[in-house]
KEPA-947154 format. One record per residue (C-alpha): residue in one letter; chain; x, y, z. Coordinates in nm, 2 decimals, m for minus. Example, Ala and Ser with C-alpha at 12.3 -4.5 7.8 and 13.67 -1.06 7.14 Angstrom:
<node "A" "A" <1.23 m0.45 0.78>>
<node "S" "A" <1.37 m0.11 0.71>>
This chain:
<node "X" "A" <1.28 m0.71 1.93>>
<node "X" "A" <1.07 m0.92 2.09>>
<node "X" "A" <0.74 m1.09 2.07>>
<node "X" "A" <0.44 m1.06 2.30>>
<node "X" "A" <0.29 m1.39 2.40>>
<node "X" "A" <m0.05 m1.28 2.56>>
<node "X" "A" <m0.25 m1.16 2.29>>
<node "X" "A" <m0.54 m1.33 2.23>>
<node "X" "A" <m0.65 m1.44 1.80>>
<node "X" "A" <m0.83 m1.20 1.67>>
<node "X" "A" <m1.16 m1.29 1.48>>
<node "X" "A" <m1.13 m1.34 1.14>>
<node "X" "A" <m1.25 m1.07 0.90>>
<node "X" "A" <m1.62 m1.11 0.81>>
<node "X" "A" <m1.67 m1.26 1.12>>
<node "X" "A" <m1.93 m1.19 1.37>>
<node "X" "A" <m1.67 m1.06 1.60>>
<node "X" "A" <m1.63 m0.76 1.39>>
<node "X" "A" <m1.95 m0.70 1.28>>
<node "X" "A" <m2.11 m0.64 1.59>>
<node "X" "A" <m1.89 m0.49 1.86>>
<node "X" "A" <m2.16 m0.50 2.18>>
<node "X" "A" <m1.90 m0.31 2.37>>
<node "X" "A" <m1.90 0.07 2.23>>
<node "X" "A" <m2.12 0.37 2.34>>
<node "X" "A" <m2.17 0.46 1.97>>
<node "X" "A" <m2.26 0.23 1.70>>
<node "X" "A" <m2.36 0.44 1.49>>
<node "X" "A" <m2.04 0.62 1.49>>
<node "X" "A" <m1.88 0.27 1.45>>
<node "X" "A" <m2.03 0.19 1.15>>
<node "X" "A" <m1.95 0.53 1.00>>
<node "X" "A" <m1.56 0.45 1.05>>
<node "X" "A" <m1.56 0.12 0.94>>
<node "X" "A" <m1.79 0.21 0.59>>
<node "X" "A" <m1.46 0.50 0.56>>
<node "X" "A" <m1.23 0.24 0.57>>
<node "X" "A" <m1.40 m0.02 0.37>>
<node "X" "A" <m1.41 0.27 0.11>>
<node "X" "A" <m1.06 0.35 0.12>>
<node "X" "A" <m0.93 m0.01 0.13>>
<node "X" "A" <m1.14 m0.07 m0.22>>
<node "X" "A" <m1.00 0.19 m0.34>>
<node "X" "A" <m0.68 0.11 m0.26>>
<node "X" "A" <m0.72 m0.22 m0.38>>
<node "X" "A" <m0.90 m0.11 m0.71>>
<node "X" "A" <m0.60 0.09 m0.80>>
<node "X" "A" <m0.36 m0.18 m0.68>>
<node "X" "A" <m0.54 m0.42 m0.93>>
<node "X" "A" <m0.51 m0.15 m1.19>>
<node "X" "A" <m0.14 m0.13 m1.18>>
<node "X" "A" <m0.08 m0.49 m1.20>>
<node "X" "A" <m0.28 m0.46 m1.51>>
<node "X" "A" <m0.12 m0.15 m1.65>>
<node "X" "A" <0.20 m0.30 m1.86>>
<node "X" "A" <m0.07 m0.53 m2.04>>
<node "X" "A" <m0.26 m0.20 m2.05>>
<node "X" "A" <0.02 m0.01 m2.26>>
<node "X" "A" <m0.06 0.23 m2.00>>
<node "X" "A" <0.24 0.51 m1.98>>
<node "X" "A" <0.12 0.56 m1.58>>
<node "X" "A" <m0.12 0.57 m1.28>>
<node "X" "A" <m0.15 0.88 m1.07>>
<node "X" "A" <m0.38 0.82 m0.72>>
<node "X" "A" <m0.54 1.12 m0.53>>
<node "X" "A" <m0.52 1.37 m0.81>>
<node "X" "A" <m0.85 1.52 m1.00>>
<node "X" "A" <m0.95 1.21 m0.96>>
<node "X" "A" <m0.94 0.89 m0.70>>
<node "X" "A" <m0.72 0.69 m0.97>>
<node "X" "A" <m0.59 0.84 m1.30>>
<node "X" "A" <m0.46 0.66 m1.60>>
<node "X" "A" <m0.23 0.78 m1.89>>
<node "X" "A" <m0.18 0.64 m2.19>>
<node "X" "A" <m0.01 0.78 m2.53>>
<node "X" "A" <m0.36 0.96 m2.67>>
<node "X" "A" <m0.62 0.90 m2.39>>
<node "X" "A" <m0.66 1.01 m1.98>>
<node "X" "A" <m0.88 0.81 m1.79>>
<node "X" "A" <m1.04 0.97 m1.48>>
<node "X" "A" <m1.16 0.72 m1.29>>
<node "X" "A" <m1.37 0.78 m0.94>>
<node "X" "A" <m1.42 0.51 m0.69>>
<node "X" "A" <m1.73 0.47 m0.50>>
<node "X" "A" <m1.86 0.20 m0.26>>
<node "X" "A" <m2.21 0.14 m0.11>>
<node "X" "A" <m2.43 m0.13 0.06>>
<node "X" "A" <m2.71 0.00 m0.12>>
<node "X" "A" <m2.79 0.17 m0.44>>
<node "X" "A" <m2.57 0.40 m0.60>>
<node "X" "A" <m2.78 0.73 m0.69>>
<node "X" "A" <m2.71 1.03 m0.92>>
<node "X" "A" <m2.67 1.23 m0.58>>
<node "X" "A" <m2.33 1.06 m0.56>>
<node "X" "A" <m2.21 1.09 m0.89>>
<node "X" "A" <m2.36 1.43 m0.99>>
<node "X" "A" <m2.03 1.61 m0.83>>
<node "X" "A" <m1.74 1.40 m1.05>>
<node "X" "A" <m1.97 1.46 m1.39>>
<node "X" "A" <m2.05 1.83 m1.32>>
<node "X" "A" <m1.60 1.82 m1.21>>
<node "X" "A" <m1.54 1.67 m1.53>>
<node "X" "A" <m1.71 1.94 m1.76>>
<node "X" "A" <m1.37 2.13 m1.61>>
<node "X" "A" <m1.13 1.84 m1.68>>
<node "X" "A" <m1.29 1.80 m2.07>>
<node "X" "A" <m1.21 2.21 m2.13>>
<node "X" "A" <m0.83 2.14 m2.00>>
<node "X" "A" <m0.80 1.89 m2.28>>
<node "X" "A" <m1.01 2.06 m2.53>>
<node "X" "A" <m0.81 2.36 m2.48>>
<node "X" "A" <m0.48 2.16 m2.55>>
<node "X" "A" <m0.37 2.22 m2.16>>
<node "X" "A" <m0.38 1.85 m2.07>>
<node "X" "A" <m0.27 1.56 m2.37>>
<node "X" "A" <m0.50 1.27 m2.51>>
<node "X" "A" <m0.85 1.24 m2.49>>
<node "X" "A" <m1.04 1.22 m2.15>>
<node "X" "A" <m1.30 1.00 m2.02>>
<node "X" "A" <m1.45 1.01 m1.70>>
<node "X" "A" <m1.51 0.64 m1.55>>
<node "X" "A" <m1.76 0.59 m1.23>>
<node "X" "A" <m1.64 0.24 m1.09>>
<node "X" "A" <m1.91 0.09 m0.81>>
<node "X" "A" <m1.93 m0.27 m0.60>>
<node "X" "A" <m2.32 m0.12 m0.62>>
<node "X" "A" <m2.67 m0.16 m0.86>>
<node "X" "A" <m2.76 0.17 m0.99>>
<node "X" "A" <m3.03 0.31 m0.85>>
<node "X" "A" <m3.38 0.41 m1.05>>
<node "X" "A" <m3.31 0.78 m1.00>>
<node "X" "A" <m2.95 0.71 m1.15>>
<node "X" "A" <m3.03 0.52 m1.45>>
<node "X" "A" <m3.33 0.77 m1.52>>
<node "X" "A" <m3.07 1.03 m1.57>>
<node "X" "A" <m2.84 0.80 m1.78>>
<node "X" "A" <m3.10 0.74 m2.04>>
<node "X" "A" <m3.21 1.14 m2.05>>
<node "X" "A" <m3.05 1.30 m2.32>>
<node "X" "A" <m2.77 1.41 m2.31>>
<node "X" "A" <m2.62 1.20 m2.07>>
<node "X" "A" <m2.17 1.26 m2.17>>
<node "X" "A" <m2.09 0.98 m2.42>>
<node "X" "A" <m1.75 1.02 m2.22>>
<node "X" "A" <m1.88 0.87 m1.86>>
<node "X" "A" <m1.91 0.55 m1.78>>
<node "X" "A" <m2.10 0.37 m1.48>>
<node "X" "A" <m1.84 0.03 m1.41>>
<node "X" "A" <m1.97 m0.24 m1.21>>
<node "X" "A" <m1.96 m0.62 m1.09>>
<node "X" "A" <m2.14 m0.67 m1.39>>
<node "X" "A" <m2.11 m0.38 m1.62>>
<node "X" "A" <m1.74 m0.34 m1.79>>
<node "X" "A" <m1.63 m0.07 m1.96>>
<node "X" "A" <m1.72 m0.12 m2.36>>
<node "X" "A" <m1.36 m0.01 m2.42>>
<node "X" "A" <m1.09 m0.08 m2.15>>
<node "X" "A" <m1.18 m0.42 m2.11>>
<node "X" "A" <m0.84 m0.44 m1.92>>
<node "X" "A" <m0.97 m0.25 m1.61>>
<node "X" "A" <m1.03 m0.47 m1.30>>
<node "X" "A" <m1.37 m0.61 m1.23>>
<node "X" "A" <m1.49 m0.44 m0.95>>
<node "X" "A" <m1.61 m0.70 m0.64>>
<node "X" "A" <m1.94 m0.67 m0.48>>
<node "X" "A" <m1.69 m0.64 m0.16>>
<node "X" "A" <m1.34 m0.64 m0.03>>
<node "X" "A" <m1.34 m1.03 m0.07>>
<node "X" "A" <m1.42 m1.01 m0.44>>
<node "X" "A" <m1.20 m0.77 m0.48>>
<node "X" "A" <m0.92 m0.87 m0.35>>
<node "X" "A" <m0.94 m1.24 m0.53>>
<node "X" "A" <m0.94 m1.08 m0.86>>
<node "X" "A" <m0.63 m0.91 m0.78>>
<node "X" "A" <m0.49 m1.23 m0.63>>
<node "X" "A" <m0.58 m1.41 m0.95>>
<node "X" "A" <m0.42 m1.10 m1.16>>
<node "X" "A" <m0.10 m1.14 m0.92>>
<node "X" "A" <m0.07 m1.48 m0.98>>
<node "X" "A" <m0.02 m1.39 m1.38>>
<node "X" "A" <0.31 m1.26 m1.25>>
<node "X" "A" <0.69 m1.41 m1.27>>
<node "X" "A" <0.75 m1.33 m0.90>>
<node "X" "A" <0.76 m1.69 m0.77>>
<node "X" "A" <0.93 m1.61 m0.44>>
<node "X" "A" <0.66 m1.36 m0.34>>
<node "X" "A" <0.33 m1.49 m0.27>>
<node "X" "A" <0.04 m1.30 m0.49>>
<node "X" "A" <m0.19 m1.20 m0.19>>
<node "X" "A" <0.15 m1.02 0.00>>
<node "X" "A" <0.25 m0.86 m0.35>>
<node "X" "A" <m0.12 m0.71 m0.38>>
<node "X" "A" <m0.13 m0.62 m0.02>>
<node "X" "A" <0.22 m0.46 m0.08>>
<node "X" "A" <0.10 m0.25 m0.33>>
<node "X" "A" <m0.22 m0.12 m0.19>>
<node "X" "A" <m0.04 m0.04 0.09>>
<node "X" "A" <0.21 0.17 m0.13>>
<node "X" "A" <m0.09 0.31 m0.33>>
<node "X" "A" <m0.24 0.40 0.05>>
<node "X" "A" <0.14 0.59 0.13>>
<node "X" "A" <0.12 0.76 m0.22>>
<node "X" "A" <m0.22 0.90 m0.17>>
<node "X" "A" <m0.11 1.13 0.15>>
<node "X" "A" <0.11 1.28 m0.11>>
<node "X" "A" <0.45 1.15 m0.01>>
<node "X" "A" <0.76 1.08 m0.19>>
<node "X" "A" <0.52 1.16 m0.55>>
<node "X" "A" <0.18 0.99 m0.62>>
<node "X" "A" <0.25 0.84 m0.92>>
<node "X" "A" <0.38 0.46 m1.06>>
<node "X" "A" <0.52 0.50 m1.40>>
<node "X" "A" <0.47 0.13 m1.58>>
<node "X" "A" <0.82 0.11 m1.70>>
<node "X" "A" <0.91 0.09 m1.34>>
<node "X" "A" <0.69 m0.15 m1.15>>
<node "X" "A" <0.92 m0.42 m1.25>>
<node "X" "A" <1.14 m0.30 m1.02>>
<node "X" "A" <0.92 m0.24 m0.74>>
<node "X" "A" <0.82 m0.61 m0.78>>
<node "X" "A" <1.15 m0.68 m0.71>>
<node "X" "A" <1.22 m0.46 m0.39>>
<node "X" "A" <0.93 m0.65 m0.24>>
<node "X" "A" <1.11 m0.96 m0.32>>
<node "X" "A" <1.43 m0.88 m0.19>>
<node "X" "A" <1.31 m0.67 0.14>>
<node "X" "A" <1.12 m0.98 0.22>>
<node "X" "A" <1.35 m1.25 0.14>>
<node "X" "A" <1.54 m1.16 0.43>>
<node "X" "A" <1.26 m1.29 0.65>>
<node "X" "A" <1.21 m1.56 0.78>>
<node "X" "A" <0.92 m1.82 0.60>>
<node "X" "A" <0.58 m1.74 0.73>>
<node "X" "A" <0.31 m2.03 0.82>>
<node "X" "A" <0.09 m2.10 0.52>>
<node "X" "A" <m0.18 m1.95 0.75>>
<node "X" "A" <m0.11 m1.66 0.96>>
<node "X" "A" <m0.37 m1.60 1.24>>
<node "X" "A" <m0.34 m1.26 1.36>>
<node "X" "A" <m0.40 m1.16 1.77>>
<node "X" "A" <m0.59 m0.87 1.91>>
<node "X" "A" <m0.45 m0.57 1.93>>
<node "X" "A" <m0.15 m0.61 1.67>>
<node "X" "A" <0.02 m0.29 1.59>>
<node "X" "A" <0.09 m0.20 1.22>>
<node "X" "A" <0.52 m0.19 1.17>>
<node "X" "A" <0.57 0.16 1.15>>
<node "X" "A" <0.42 0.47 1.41>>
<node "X" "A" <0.49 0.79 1.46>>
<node "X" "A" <0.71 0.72 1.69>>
<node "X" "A" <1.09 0.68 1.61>>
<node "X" "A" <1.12 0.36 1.75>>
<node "X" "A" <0.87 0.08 1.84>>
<node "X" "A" <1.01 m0.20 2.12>>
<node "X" "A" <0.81 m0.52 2.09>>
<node "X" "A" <0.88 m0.72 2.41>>
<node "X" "A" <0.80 m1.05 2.55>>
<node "X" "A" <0.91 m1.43 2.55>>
<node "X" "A" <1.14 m1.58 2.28>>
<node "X" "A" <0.95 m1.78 2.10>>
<node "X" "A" <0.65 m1.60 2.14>>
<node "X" "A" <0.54 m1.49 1.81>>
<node "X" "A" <0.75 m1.16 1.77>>
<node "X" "A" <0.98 m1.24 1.45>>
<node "X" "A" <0.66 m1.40 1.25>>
<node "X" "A" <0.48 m1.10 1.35>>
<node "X" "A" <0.71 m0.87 1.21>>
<node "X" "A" <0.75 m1.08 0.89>>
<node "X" "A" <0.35 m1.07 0.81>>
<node "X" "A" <0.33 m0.68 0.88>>
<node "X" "A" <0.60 m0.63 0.63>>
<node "X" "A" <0.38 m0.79 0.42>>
<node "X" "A" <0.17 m0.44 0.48>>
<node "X" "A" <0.41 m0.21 0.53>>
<node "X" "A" <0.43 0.12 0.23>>
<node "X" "A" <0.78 0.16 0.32>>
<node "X" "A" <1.08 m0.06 0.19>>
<node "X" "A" <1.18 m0.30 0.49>>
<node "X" "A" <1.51 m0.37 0.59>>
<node "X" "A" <1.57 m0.71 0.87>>
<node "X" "A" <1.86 m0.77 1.07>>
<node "X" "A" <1.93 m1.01 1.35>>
<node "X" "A" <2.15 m0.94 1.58>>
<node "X" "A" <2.22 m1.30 1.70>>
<node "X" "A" <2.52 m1.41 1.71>>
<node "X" "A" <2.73 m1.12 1.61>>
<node "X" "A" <2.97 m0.91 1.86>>
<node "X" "A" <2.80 m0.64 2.00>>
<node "X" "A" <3.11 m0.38 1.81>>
<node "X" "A" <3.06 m0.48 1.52>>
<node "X" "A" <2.68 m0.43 1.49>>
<node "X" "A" <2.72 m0.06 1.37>>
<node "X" "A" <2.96 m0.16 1.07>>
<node "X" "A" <2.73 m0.49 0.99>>
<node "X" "A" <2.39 m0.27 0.96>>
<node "X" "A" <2.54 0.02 0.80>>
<node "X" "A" <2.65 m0.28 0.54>>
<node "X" "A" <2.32 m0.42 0.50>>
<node "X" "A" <2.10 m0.05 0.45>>
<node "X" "A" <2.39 0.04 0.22>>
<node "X" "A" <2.37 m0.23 0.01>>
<node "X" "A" <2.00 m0.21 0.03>>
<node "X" "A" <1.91 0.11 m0.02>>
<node "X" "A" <2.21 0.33 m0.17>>
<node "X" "A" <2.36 0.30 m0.54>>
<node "X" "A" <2.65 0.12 m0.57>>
<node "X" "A" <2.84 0.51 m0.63>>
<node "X" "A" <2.67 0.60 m0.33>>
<node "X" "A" <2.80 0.30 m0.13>>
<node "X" "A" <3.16 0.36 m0.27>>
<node "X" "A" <3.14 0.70 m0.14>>
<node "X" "A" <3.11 0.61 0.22>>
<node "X" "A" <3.35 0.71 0.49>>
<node "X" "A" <3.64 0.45 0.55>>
<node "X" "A" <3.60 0.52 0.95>>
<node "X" "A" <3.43 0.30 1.23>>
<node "X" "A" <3.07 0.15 1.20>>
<node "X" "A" <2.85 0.39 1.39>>
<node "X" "A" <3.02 0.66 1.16>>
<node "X" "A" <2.94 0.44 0.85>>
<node "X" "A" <2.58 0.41 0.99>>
<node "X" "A" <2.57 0.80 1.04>>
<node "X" "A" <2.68 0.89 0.69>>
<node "X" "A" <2.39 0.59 0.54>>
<node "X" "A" <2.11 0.76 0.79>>
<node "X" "A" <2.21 1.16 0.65>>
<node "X" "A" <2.22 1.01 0.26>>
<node "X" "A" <1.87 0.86 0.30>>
<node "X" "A" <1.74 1.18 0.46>>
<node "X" "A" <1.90 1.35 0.21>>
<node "X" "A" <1.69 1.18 m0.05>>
<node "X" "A" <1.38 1.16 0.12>>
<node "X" "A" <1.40 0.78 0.16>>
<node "X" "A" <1.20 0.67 0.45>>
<node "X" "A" <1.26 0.29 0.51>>
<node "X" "A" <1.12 0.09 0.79>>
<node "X" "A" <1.41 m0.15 0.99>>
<node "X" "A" <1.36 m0.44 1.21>>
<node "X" "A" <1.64 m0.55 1.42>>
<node "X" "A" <1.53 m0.89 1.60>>
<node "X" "A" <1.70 m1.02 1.93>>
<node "X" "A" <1.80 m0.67 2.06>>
<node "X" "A" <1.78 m0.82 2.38>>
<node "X" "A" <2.09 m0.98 2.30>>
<node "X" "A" <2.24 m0.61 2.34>>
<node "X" "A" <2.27 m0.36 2.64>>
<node "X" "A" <2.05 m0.07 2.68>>
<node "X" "A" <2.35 0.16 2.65>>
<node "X" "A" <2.47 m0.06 2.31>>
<node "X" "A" <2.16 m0.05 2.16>>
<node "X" "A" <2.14 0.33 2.21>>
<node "X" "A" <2.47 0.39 2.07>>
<node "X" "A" <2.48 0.15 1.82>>
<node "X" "A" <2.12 0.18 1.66>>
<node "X" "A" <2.09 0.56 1.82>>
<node "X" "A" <2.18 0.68 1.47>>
<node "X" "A" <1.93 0.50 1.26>>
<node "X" "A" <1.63 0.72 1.46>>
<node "X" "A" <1.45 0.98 1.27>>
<node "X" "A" <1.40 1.29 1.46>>
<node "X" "A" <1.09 1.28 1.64>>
């Protein structure tokens, strides 16, 4: 892989350059996408902040995407908690849906179907609207739902992150809350990015949409040692137009242009983002035969259990690399791989010798 040299710096976000984009026939339209994705992101990152909360919480799990936008279990309670993000007021018009939902969710329990006590929690970067708070204070407004905002926490799960007036505010709480964390290796802005980008990946219902809290230690620690292999990133990473996220729905992405150029560092920051575990390996340096064997090593040791690894063929590398591509599939692993410096191979080597690696597609 490598870099492309002639891509111009993006703006920065909150800049003026991506607030007001001049150049498209339908602003409108343009500000309906980017409110959607402001949404989702603060949702993702609300849920992201939850989980690195959620040991401290005693929490038993967090499900995403379910009944509700985020769901919490602990031993005798179920939080419900719905996500919603607006520039201006928040009205009963957009809460009326998730409290009328929850009389359904409250019978579940009631009728010993679902475990613990529920409690339906409205979390909002907004104020409440007159409308809105008129209906709070009409009887009988549930004693179960609760309106969260910048500056109204929940009386009782003091734990839960304090929701930002934006992204930014956000995203420095959970910064701060990552920072609380023995992971000294992985910065606390890539390990919250890492997991909202898994929480984004668990919402479309892949691979489970669930973290269980006796687990995330071990997630931490994938990010660590996915990214480790790396090289260091600049303390400030300045992003060009037009950068492509690391994985597509293609089976393979070439990035091409001038050593030097950017391409490795690139790759290294959109790890930081990527939902999928990342495996890197740089061809430099070692004989184009033995590339097969040496990958098939490295995803092996990665991403298989040491039985698993034992189990491997005793034949030549590409026939290693096979048997290490079918067991992943066979598990439903999806992993994202960056070889760097596949230049250094032929077209005809790179197809046989990284040909099996390819998802069908």
């Amino acid at each position: 892989m490598q870099g492309d040299g002639t891509r111009r710096a993006a703006p920065a976000a909150g800049s003026p350059g991506l607030r007001e984009a001049t150049d498209v026939l339908n602003g409108e339209q343009l500000r309906r996408i980017t409110s959607t994705h402001r949404g989702s992101t603060y949702q993702h990152l609300y849920a992201a902040g939850c989980l690195l909360r959620l040991r401290e919480a005693q929490a038993q799990l967090l499900r995403v995407e379910r009944d509700e936008d985020v769901e919490i279990v602990f031993d005798d309670r179920h939080l419900y908690i719905q996500v919603k993000t607006r520039e201006g007021n928040l009205t009963w018009g957009d809460v009326r849906g998730a409290v009328e939902q929850f009389d359904g969710i409250r019978a579940e329990h009631t009728g010993g179907r679902r475990a613990g006590t529920p409690w339906l929690i409205v979390v909002t970067n907004a104020a409440l609207g007159p409308d809105l708070l008129a209906t709070t204070q009409q009887a009988p407004w549930p004693s179960d739902v609760a309106l969260v905002g910048p500056e109204r926490p929940h009386p009782a799960e003091r734990w839960l992150p304090v929701p930002g007036r934006d992204l930014a505010d956000l995203l420095d709480w959970c910064t701060a809350q990552a920072e609380r964390l023995p992971f000294g290796s992985l910065s606390a802005a890539t390990l919250v990015w890492k997991l909202a980008a898994r929480v984004q990946y668990a919402c479309t219902g892949a691979h489970g949409q669930e973290f269980a809290a006796a687990k995330l230690p071990q997630l931490y620690e994938q990010f660590v040692e996915e990214l480790q292999a790396f090289p260091q990133l600049p303390g400030v990473y300045r992003p060009h137009d037009g950068e492509p996220d690391l994985t597509s729905e293609g089976p393979v992405r070439l990035v091409v242009g001038f050593s030097g150029a950017g391409n490795t560092t690139w790759a290294a920051h959109a790890a930081t983002h990527c939902p999928h575990p990342v495996t890197y390996f740089d061809v430099a340096g070692i004989p184009s035969a033995s590339v097969a064997g040496a990958l098939a090593q490295e995803l092996a040791a990665r991403h298989l259990s040491q039985p698993e690894a034992e189990t491997l063929p005793a034949a030549d590398g590409i026939a290693v690399l096979r048997a290490v591509h079918a067991r992943l599939a066979q598990a439903g692993t999806m992993i994202a791989m960056v070889v760097d410096n596949v230049h250094q191979l032929t077209p005809d080597e790179v197809r046989m010798r990284l040909g099996p690696c390819r998802r069908p597609g």
